[in-house]
mmJSON file of the N, C-alpha and C atoms, coordinates in Angstrom:
{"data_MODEL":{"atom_site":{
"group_PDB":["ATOM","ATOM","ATOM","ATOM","ATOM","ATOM","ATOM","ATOM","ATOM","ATOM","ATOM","ATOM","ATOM","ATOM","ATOM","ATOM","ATOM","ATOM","ATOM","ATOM","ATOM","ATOM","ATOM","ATOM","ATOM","ATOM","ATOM","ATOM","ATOM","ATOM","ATOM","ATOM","ATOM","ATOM","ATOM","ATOM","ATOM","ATOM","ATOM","ATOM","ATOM","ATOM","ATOM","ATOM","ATOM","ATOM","ATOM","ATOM","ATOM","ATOM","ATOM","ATOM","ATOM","ATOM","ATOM","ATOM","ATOM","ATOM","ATOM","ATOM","ATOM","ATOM","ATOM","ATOM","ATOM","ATOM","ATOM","ATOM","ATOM","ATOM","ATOM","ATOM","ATOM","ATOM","ATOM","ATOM","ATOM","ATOM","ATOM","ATOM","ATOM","ATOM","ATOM","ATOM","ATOM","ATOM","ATOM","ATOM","ATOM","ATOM","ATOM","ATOM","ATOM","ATOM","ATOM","ATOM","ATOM","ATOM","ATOM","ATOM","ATOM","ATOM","ATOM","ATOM","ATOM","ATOM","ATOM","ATOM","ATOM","ATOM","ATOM","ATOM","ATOM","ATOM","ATOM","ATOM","ATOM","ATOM","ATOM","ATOM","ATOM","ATOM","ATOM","ATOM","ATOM","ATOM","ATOM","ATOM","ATOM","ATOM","ATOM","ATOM","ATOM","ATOM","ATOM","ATOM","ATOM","ATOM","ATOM","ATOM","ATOM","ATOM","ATOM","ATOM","ATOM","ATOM","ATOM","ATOM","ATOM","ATOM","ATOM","ATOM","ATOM","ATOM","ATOM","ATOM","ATOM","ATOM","ATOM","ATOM","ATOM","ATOM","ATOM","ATOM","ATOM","ATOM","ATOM","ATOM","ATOM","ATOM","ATOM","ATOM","ATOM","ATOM","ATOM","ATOM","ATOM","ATOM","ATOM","ATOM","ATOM","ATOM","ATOM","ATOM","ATOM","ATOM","ATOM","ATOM","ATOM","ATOM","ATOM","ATOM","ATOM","ATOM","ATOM","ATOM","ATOM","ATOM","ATOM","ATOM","ATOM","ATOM","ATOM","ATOM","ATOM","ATOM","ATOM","ATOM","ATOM","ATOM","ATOM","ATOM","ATOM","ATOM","ATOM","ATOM","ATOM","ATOM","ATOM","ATOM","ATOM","ATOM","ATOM","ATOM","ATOM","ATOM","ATOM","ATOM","ATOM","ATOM","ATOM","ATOM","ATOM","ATOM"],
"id":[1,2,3,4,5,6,7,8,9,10,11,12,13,14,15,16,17,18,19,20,21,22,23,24,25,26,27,28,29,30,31,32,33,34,35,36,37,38,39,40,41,42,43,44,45,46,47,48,49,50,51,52,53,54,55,56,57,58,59,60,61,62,63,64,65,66,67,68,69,70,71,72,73,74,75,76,77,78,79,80,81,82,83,84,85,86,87,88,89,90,91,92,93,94,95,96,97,98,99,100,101,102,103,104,105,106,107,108,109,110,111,112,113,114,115,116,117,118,119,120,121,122,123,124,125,126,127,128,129,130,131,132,133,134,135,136,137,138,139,140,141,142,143,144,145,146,147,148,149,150,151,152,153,154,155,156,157,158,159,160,161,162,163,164,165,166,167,168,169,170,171,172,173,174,175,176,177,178,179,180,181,182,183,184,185,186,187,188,189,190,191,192,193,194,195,196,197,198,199,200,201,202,203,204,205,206,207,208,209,210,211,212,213,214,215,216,217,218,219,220,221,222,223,224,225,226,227,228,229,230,231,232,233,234],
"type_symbol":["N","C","C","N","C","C","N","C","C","N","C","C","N","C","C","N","C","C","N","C","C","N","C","C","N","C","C","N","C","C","N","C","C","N","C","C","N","C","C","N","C","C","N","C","C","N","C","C","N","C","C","N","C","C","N","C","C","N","C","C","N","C","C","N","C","C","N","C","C","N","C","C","N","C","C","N","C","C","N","C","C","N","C","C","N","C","C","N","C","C","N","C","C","N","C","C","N","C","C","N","C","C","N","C","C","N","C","C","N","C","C","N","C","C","N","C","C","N","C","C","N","C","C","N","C","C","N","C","C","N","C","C","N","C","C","N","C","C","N","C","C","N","C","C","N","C","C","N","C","C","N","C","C","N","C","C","N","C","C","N","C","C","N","C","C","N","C","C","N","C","C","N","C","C","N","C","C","N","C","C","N","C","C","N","C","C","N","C","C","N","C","C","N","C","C","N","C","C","N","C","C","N","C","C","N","C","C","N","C","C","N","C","C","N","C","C","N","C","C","N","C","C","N","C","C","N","C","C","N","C","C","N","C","C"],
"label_atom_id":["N","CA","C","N","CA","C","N","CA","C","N","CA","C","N","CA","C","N","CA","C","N","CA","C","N","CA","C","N","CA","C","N","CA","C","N","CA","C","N","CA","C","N","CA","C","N","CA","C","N","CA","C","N","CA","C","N","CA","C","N","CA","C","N","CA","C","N","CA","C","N","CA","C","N","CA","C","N","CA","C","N","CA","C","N","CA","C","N","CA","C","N","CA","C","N","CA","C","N","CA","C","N","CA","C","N","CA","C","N","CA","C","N","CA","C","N","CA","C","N","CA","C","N","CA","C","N","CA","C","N","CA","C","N","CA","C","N","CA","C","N","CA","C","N","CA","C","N","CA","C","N","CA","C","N","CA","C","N","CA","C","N","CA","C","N","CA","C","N","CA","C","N","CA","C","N","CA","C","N","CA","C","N","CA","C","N","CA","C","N","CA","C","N","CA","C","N","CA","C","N","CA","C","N","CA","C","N","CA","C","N","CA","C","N","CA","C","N","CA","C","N","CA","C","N","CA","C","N","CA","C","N","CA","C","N","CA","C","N","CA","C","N","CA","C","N","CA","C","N","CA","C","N","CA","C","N","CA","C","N","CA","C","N","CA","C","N","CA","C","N","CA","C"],
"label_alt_id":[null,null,null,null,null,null,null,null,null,null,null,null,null,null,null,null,null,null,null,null,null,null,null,null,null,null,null,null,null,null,null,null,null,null,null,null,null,null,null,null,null,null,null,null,null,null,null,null,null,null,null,null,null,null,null,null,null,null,null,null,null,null,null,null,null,null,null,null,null,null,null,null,null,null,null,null,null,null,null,null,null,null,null,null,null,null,null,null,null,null,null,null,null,null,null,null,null,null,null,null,null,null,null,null,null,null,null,null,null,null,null,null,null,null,null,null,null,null,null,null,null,null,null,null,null,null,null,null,null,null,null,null,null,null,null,null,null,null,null,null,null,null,null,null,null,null,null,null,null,null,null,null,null,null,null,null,null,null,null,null,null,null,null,null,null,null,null,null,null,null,null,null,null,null,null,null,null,null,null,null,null,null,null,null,null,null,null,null,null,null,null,null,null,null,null,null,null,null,null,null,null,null,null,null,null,null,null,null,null,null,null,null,null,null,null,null,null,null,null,null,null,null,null,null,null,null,null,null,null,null,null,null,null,null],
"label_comp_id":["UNK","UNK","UNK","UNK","UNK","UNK","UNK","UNK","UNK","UNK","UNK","UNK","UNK","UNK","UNK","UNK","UNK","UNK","UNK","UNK","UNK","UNK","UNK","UNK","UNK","UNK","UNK","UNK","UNK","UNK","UNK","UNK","UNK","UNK","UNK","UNK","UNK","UNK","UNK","UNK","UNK","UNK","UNK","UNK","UNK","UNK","UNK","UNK","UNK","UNK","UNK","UNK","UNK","UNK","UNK","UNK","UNK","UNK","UNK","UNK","UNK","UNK","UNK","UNK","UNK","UNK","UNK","UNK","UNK","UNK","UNK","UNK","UNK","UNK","UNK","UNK","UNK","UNK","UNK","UNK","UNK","UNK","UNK","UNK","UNK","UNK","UNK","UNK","UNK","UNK","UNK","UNK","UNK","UNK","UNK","UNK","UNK","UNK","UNK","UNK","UNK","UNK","UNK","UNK","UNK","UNK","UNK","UNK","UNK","UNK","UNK","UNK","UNK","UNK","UNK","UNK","UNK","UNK","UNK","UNK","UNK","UNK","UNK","UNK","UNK","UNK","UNK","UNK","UNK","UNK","UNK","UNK","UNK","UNK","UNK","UNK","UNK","UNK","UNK","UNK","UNK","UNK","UNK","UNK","UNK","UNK","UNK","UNK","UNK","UNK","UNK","UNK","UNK","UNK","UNK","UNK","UNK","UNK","UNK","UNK","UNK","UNK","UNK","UNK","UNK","UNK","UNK","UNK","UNK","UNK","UNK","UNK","UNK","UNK","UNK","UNK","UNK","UNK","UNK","UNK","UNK","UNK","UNK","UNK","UNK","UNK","UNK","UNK","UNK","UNK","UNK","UNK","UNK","UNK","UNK","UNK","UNK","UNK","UNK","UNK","UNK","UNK","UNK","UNK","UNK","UNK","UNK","UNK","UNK","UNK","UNK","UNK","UNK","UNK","UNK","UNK","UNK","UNK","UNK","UNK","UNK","UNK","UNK","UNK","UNK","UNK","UNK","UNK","UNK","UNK","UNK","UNK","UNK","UNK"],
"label_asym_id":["A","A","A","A","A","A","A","A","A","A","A","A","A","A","A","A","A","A","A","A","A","A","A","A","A","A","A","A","A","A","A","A","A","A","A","A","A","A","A","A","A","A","A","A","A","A","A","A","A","A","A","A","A","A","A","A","A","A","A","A","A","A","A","A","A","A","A","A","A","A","A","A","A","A","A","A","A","A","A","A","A","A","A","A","A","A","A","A","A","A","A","A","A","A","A","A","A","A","A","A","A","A","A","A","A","A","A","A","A","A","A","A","A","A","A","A","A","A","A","A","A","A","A","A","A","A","A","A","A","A","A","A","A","A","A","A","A","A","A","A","A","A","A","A","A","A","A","A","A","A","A","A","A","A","A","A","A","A","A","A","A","A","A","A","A","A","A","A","A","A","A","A","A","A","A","A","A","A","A","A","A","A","A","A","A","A","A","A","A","A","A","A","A","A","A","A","A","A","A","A","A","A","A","A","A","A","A","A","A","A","A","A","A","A","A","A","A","A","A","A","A","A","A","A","A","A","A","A","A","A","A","A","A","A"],
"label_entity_id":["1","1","1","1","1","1","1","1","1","1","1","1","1","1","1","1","1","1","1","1","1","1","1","1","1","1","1","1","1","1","1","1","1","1","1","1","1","1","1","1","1","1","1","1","1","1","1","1","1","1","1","1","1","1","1","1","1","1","1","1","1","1","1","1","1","1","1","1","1","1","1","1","1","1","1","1","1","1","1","1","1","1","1","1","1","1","1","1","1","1","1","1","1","1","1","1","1","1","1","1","1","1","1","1","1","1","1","1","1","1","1","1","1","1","1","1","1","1","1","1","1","1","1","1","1","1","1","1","1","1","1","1","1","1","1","1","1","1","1","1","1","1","1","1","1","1","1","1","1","1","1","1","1","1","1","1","1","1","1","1","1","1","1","1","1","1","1","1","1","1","1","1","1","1","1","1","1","1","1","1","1","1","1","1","1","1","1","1","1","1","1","1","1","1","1","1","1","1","1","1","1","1","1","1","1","1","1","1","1","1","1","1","1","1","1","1","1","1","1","1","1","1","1","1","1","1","1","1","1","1","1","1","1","1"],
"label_seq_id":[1,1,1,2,2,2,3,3,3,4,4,4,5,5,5,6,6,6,7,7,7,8,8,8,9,9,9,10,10,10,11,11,11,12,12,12,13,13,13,14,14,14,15,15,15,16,16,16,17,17,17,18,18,18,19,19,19,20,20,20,21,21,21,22,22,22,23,23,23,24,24,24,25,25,25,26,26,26,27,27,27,28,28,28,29,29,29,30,30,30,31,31,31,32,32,32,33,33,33,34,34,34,35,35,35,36,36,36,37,37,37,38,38,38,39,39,39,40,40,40,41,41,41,42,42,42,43,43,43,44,44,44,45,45,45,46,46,46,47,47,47,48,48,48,49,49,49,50,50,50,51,51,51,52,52,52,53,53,53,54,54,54,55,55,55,56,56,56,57,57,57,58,58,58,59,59,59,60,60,60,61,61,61,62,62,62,63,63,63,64,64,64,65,65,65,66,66,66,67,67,67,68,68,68,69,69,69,70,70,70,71,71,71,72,72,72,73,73,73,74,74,74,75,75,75,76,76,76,77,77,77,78,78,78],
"pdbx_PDB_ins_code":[null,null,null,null,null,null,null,null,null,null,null,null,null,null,null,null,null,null,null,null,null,null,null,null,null,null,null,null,null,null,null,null,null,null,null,null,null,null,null,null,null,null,null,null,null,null,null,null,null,null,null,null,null,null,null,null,null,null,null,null,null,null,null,null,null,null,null,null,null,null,null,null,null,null,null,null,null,null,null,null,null,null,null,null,null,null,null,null,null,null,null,null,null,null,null,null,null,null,null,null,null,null,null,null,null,null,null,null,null,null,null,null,null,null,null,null,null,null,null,null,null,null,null,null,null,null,null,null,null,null,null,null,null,null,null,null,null,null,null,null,null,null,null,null,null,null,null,null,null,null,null,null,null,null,null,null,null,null,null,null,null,null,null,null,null,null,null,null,null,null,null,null,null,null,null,null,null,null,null,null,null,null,null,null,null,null,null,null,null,null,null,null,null,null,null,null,null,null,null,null,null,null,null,null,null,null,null,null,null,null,null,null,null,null,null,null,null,null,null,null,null,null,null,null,null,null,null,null,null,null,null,null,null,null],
"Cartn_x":[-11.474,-10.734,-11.442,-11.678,-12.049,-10.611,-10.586,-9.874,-10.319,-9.635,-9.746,-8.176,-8.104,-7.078,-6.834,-5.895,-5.556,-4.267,-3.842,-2.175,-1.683,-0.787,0.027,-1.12,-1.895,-2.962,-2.166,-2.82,-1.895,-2.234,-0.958,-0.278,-0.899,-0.228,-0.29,-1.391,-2.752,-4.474,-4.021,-4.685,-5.2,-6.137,-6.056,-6.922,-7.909,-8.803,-10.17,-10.68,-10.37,-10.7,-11.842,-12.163,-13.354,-13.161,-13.988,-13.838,-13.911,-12.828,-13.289,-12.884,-13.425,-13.247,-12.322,-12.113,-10.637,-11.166,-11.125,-11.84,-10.532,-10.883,-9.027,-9.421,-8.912,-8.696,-7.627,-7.148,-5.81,-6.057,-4.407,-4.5,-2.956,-3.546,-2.113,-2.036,-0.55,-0.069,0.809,0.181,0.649,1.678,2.863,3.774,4.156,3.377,4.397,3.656,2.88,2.292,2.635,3.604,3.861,3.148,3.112,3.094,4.17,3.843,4.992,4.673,3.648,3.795,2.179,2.097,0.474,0.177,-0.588,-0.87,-2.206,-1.987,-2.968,-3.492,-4.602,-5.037,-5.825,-5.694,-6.731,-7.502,-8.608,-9.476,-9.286,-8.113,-7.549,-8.511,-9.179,-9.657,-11.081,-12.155,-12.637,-12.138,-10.735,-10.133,-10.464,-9.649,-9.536,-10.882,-11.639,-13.278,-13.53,-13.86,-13.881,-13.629,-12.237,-11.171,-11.549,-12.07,-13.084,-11.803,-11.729,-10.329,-10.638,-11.343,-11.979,-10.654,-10.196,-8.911,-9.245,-10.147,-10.517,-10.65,-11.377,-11.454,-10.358,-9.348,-7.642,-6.89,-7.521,-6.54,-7.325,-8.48,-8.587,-8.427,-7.947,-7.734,-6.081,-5.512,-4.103,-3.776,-4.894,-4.72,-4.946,-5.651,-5.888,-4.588,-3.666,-2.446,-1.321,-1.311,-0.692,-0.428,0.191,-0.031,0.038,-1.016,-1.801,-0.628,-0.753,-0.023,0.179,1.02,1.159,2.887,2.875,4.514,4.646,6.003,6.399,6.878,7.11,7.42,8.093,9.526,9.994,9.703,9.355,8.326,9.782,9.921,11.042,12.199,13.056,14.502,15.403,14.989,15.806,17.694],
"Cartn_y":[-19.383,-20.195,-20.146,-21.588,-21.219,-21.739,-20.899,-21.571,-21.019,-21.853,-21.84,-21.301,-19.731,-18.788,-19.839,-20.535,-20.764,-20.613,-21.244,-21.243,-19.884,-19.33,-17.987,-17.048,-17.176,-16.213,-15.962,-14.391,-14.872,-13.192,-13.061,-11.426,-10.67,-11.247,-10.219,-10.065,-10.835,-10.786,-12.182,-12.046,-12.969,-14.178,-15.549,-16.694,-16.218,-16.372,-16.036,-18.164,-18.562,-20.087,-20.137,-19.718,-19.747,-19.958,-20.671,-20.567,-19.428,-18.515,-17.054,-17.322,-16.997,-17.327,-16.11,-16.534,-15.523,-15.405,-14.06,-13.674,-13.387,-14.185,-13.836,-13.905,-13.415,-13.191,-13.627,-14.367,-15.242,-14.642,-14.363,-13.883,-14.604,-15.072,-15.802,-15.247,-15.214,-14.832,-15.887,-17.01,-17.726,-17.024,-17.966,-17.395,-18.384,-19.092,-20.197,-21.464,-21.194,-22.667,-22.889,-21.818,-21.791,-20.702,-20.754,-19.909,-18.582,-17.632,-16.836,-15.737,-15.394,-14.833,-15.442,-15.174,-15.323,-14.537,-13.696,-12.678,-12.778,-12.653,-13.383,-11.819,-11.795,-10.252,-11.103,-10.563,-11.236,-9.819,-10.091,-8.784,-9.019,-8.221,-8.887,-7.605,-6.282,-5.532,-6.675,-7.669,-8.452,-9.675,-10.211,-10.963,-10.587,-9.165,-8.825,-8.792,-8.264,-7.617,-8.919,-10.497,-11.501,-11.828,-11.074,-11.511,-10.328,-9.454,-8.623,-7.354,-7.022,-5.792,-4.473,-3.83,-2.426,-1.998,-2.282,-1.369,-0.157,0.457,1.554,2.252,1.639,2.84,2.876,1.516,2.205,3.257,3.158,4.223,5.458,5.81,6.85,7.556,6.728,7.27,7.406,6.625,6.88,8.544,8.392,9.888,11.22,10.763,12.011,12.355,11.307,12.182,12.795,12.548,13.414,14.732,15.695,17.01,17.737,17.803,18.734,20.096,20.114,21.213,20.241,21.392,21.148,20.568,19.958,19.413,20.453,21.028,21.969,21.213,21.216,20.425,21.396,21.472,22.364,21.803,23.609,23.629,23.876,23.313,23.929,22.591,23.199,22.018,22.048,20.451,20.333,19.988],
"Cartn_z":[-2.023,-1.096,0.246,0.994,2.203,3.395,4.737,4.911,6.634,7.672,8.753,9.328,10.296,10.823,12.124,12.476,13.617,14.033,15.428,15.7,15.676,14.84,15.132,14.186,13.446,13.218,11.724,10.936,10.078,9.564,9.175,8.842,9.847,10.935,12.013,12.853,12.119,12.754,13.878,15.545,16.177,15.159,15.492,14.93,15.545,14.88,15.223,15.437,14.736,14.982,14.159,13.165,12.324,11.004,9.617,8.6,7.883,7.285,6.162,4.805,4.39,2.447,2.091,0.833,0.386,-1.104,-1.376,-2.869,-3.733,-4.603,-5.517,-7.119,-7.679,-9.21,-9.832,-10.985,-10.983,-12.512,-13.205,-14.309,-14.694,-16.071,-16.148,-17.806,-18.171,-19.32,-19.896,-21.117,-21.886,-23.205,-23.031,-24.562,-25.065,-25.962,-27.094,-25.951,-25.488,-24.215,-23.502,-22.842,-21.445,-20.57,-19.747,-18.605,-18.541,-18.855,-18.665,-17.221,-17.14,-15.801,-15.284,-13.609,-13.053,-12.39,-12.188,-10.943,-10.841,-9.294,-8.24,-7.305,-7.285,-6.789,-5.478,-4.276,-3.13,-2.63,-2.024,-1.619,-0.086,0.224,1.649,2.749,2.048,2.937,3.45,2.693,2.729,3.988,3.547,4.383,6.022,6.253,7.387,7.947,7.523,7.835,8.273,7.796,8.678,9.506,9.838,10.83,11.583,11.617,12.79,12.456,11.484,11.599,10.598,10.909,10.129,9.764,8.78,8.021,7.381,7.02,6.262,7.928,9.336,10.279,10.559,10.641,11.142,10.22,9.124,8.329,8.261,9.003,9.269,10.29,11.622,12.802,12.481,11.557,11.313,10.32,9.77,9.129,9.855,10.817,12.03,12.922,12.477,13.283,12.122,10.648,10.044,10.142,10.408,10.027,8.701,8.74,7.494,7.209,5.58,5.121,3.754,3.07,1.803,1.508,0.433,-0.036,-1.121,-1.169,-2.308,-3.343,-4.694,-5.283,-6.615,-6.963,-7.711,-9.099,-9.484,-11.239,-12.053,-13.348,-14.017,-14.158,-14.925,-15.009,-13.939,-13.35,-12.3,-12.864],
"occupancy":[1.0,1.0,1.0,1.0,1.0,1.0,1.0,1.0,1.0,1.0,1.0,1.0,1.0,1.0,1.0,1.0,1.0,1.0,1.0,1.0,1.0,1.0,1.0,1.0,1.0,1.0,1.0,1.0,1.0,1.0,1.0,1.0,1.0,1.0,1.0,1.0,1.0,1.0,1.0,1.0,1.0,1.0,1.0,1.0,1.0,1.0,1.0,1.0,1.0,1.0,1.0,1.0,1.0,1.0,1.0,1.0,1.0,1.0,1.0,1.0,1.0,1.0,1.0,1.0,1.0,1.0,1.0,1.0,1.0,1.0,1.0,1.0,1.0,1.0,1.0,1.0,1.0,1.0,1.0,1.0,1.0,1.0,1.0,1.0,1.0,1.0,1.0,1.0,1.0,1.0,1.0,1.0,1.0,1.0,1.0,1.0,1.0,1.0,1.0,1.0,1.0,1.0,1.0,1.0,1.0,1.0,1.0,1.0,1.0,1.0,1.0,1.0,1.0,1.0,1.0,1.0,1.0,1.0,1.0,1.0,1.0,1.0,1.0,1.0,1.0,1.0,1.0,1.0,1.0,1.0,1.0,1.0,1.0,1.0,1.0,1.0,1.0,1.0,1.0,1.0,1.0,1.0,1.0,1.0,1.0,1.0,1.0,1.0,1.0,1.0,1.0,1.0,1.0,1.0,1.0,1.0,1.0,1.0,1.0,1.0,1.0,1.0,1.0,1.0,1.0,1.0,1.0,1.0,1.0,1.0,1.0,1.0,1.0,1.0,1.0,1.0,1.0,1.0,1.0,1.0,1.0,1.0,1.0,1.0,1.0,1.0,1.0,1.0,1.0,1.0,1.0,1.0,1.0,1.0,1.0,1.0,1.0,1.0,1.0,1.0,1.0,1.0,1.0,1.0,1.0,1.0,1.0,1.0,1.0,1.0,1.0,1.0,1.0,1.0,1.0,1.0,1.0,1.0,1.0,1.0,1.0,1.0,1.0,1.0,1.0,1.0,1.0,1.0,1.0,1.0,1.0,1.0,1.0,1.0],
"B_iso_or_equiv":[0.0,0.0,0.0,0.0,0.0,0.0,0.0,0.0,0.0,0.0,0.0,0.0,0.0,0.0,0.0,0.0,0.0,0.0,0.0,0.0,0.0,0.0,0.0,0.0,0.0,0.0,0.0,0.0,0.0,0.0,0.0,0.0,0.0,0.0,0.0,0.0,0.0,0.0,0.0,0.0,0.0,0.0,0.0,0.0,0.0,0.0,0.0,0.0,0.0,0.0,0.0,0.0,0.0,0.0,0.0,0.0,0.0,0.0,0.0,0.0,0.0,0.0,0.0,0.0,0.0,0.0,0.0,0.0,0.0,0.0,0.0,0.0,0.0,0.0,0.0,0.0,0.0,0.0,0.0,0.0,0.0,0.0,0.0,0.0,0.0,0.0,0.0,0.0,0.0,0.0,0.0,0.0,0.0,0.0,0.0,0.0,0.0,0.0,0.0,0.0,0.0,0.0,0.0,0.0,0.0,0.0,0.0,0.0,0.0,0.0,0.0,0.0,0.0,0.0,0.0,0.0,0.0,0.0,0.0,0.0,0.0,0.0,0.0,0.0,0.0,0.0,0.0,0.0,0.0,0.0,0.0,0.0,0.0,0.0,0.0,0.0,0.0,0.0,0.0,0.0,0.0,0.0,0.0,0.0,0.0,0.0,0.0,0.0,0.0,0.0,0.0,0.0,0.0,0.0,0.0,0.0,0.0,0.0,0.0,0.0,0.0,0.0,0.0,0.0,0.0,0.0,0.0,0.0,0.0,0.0,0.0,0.0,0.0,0.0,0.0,0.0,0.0,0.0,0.0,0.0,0.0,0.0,0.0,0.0,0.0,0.0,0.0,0.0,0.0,0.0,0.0,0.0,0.0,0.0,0.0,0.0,0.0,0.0,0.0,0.0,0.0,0.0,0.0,0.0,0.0,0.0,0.0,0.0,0.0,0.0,0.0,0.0,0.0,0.0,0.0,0.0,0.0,0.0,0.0,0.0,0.0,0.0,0.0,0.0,0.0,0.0,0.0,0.0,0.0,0.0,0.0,0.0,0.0,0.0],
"pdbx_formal_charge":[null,null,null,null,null,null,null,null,null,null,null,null,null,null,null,null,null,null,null,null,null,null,null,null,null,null,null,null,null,null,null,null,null,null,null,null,null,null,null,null,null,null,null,null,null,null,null,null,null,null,null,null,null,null,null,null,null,null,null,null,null,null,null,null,null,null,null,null,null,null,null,null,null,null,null,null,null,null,null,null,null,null,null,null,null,null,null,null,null,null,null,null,null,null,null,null,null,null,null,null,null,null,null,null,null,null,null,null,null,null,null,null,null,null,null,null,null,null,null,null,null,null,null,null,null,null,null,null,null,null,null,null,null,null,null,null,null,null,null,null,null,null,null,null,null,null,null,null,null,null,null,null,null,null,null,null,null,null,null,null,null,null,null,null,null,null,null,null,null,null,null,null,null,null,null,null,null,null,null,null,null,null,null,null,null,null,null,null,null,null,null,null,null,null,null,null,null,null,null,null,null,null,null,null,null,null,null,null,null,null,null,null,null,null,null,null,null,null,null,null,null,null,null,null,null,null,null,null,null,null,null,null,null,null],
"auth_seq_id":[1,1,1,2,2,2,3,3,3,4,4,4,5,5,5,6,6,6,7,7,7,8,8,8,9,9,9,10,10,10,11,11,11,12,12,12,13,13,13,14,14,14,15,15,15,16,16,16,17,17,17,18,18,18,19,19,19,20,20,20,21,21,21,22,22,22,23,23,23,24,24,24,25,25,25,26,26,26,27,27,27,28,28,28,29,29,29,30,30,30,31,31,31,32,32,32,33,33,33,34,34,34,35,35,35,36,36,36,37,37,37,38,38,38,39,39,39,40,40,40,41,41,41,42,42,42,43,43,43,44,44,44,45,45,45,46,46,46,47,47,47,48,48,48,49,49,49,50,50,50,51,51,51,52,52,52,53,53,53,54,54,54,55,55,55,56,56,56,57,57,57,58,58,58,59,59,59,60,60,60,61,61,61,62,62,62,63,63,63,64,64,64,65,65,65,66,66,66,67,67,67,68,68,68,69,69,69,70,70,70,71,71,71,72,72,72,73,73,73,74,74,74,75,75,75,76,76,76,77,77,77,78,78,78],
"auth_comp_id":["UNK","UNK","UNK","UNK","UNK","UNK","UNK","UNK","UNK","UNK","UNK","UNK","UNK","UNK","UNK","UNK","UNK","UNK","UNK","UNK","UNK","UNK","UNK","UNK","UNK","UNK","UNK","UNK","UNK","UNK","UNK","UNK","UNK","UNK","UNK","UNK","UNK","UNK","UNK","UNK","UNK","UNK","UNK","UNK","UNK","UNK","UNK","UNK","UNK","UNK","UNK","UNK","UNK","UNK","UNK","UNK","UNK","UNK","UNK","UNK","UNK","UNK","UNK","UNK","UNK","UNK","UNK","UNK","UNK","UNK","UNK","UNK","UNK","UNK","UNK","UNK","UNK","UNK","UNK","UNK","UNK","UNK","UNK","UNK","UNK","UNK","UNK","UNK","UNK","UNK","UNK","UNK","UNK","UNK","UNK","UNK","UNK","UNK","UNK","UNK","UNK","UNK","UNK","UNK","UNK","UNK","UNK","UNK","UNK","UNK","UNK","UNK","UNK","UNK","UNK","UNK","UNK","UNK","UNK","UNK","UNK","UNK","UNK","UNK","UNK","UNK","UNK","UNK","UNK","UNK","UNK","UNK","UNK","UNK","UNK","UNK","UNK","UNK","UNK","UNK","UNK","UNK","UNK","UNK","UNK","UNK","UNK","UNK","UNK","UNK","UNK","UNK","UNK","UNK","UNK","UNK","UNK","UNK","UNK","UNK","UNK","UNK","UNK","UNK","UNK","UNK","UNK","UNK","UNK","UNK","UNK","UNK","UNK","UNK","UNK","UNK","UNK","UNK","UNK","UNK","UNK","UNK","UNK","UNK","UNK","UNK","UNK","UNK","UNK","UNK","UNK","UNK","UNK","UNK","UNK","UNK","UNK","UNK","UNK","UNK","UNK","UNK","UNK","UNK","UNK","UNK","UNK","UNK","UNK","UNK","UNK","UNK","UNK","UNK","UNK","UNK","UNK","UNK","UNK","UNK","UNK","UNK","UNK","UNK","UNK","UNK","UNK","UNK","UNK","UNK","UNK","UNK","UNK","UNK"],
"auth_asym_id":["A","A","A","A","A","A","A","A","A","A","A","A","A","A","A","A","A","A","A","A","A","A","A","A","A","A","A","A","A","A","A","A","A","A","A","A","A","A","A","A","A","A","A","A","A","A","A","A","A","A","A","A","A","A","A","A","A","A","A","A","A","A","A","A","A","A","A","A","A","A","A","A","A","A","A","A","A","A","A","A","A","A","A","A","A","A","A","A","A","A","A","A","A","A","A","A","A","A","A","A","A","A","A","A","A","A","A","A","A","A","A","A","A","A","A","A","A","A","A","A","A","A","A","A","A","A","A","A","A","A","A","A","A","A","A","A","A","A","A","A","A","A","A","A","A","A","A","A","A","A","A","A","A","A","A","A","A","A","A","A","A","A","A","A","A","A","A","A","A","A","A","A","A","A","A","A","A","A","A","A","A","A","A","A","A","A","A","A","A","A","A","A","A","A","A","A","A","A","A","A","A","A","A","A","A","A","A","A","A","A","A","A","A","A","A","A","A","A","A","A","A","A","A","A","A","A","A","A","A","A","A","A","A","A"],
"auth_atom_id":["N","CA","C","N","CA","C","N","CA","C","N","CA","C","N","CA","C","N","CA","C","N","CA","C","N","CA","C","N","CA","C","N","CA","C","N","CA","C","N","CA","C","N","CA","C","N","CA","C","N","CA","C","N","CA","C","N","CA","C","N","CA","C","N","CA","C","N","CA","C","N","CA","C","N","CA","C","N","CA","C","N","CA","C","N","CA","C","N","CA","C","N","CA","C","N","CA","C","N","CA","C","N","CA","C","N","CA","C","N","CA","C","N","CA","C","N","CA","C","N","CA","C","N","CA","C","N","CA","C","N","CA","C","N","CA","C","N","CA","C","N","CA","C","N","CA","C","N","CA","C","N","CA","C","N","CA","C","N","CA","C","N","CA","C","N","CA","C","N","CA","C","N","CA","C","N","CA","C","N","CA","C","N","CA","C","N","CA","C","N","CA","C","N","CA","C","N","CA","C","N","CA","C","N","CA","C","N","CA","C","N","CA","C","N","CA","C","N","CA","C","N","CA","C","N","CA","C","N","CA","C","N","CA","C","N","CA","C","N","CA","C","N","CA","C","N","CA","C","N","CA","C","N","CA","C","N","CA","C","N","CA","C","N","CA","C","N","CA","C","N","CA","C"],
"pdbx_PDB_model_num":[1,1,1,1,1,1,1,1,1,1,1,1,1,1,1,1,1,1,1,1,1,1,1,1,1,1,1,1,1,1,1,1,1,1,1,1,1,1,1,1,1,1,1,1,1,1,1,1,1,1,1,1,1,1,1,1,1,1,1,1,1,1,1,1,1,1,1,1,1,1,1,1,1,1,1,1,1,1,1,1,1,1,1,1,1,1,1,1,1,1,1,1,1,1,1,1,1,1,1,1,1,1,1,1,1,1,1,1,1,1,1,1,1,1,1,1,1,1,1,1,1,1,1,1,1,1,1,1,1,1,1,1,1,1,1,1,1,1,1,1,1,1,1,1,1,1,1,1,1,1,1,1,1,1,1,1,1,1,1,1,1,1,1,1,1,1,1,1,1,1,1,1,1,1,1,1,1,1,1,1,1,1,1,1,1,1,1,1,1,1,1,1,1,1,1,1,1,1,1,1,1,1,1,1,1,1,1,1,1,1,1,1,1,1,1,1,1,1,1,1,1,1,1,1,1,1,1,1,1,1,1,1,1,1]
}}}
């Protein structure tokens, strides 16, 4: 897909005002010759990266404020 971000921008990214392509995978499941379900996968970390938005560095400066430690998790019949 190509498409041009303008006006209110879109999921939340500023329009950049430029053409970015959209990488997608479409999977559809026929029953009896219909359509029974479609799923549509987009490579939106791709998306953003056009749209000038390092999501892999935001989610690592977002992981630098977790505090570290462990979750207990009870062994046995709850």
């Amino acid at each position: 897909m190509i498409q041009t971000v303008t006006n209110d921008g879109w999921m939340g990214i500023a329009p950049p005002g430029r053409r970015i392509t959209m990488k997608s995978l479409d999977f559809w499941r026929i029953e009896a010759g219909l359509i029974r379900e479609n799923w549509v996968m987009v490579d939106i970390l791709d998306t953003y990266h056009q749209l000038g938005v390092d999501m892999l560095a935001r989610m690592r400066e977002f992981n630098k404020a977790r505090v570290p430690g462990s979750v207990s998790f009870p062994v046995g019949d709850v």
